[in-house]
C-alpha positions in Angstrom: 0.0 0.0 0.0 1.8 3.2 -0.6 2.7 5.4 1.4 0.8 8.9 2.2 3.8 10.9 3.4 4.9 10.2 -0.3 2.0 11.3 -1.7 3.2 13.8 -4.8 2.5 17.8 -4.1 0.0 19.8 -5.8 2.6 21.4 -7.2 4.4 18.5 -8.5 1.2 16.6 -9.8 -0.7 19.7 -11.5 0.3 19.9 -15.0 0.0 23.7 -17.0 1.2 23.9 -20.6 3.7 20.5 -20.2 5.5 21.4 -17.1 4.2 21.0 -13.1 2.8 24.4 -11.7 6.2 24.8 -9.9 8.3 24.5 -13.3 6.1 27.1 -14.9 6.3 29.4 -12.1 9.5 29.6 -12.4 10.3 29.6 -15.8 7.8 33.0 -15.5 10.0 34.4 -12.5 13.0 33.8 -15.1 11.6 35.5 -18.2 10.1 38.2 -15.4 13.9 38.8 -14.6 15.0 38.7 -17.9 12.6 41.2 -19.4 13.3 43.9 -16.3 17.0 43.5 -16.7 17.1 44.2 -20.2 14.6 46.8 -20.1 16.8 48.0 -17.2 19.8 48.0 -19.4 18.2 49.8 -22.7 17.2 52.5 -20.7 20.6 52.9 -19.2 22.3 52.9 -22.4 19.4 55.8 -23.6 20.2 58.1 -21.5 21.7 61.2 -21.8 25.2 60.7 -19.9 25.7 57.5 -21.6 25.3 58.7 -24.9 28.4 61.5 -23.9 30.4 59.1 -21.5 33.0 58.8 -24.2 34.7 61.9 -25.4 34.2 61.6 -29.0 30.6 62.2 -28.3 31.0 64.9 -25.6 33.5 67.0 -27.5 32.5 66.9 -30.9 28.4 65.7 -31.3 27.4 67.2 -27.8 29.5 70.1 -27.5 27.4 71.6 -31.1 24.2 69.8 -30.2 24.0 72.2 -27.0 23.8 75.2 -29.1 20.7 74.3 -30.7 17.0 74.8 -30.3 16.4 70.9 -29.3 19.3 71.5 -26.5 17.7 74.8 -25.2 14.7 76.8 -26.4 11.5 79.3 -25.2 9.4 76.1 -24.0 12.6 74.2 -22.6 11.5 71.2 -23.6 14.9 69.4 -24.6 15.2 66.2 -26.7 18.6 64.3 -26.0 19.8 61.5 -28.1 17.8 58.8 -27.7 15.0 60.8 -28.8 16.4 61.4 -32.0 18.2 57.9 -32.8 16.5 55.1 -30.6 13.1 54.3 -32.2 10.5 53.1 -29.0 9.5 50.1 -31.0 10.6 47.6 -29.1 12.1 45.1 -31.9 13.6 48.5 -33.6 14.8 49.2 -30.2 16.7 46.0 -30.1 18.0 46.3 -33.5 19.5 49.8 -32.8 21.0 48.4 -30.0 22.4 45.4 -31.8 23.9 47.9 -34.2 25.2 49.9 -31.6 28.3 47.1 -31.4 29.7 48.6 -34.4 30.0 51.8 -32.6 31.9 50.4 -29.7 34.2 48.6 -31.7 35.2 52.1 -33.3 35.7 53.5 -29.7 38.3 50.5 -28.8 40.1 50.6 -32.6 40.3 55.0 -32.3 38.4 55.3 -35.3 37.3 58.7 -34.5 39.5 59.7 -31.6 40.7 62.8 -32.7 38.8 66.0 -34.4 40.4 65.4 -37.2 39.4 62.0 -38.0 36.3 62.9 -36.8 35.7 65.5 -39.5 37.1 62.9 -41.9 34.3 60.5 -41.3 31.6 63.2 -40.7 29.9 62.7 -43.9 29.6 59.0 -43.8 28.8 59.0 -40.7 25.9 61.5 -40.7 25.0 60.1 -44.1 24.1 57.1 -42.6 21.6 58.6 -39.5 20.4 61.0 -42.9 19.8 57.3 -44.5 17.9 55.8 -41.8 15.7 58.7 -41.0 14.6 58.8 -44.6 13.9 55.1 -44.5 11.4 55.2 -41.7 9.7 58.7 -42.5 11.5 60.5 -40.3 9.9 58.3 -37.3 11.4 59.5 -34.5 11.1 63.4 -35.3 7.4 62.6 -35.4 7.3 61.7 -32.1 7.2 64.8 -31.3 6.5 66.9 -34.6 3.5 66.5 -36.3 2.3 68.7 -39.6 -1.7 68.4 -38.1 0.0 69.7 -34.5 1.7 72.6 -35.9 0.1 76.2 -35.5 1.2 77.9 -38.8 0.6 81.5 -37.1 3.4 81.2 -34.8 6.0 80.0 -37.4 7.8 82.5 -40.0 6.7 83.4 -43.1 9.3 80.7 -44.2 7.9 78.2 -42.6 4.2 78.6 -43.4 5.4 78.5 -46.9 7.6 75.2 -46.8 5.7 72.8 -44.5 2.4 72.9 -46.6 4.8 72.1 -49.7 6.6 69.4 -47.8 3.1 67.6 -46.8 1.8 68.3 -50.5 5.3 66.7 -51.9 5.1 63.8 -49.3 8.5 65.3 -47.9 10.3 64.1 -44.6 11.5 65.9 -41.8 15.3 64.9 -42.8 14.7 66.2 -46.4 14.9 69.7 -45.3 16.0 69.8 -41.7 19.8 68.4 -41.8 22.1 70.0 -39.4 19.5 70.8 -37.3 20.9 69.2 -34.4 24.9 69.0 -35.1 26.7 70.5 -37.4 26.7 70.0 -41.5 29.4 68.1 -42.9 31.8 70.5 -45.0 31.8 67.8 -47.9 27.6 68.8 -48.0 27.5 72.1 -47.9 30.2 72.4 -50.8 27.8 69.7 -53.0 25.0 71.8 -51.7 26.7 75.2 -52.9 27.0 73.4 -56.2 24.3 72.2 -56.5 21.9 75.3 -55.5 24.6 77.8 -58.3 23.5 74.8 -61.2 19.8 75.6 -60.0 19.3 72.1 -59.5 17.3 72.5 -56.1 15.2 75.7 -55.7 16.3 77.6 -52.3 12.7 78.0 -51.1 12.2 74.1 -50.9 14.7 73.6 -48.0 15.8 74.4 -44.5 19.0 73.6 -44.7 21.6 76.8 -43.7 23.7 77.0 -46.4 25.2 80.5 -44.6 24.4 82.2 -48.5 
């Protein structure tokens, strides 16, 4: 006759999904952990003083970024760099992220430790965010600009003329608004110059300060 006191537990005897109640508790408890420590670690890595903690960011991206309207401005509402080059979808999160490696493997091999290689690499570099930010509509400027949001009465004369163009022509932020945050690469504005003296691109369709 067998024995009560060996009698299996609820626990052990109550099957869910394959597993006893106790397996899939804590196989939840694991993915529970999982999910807050890597949502723990992408929000680290977005902020603010991680994007600067190395000094080819803080001298050269950071140091221009803070003289512009997204650093400081009349509403003081300031977007740092995750705004601008994290998307909040999580699986394009973790893509970015993924990505990212590239980055750090350019901070061990010096790839743009100085100001002068920086400036040698600007335009690739910023040709790829330019590349990007075309490919998703400009996604994460729309977080927080929006064409039906804007009040056309407080913009310049400039403005209300372009933006109605740009929605018309199915433009994106990025088409018109480079350098907005950091400065253009000198390799642009010389094409740019060119370009705008062969009358190739009408002035009045862009943004971009060309210092003409």
């Amino acid at each position: 006759m067998p024995d009560p006191k060996n009698k299996p537990s609820l626990f052990s005897r109550k099957i869910f999904l394959g597993t006893t109640i106790a397996g899939a508790l804590f196989f939840m408890l694991l993915g529970a952990l999982f999910w807050g420590g890597l949502n723990l670690v992408m929000e680290d890595t977005s902020t603010l003083a991680f994007c600067i903690s190395c000094h080819e960011m803080e001298d050269n991206l950071y140091a221009e970024y803070k003289n512009t309207v997204h650093y400081r401005n009349h509403s003081g509402v300031r977007a740092i760099c995750s705004d601008c080059h994290i998307p909040d979808p999580i699986l394009h999160k973790m893509v970015r992220k993924a990505e990212a490696s590239r980055e750090v493997l350019g901070k061990i091999m010096g790839t743009i430790d100085t100001p002068e290689k920086f400036e040698q690499l600007r335009m690739e570099m910023a040709g790829r965010v330019w590349d990007t930010m075309e490919s998703t509509d400009s996604r994460e400027c729309r977080k927080c600009h929006d064409f039906a949001a804007m009040e056309s009465s407080a913009q310049s004369d400039a403005a209300r003329q372009r933006h109605p163009r740009a929605k018309k022509n199915n433009k994106t932020c990025i088409d018109c608004h480079k350098g907005i945050a950091h400065n253009l690469p000198k390799q642009f504005i010389e094409d740019e110059h060119e370009r705008f003296a062969l009358e190739e691109t009408p002035c009045d369709d862009c943004h971009i300060d060309l210092d003409f």
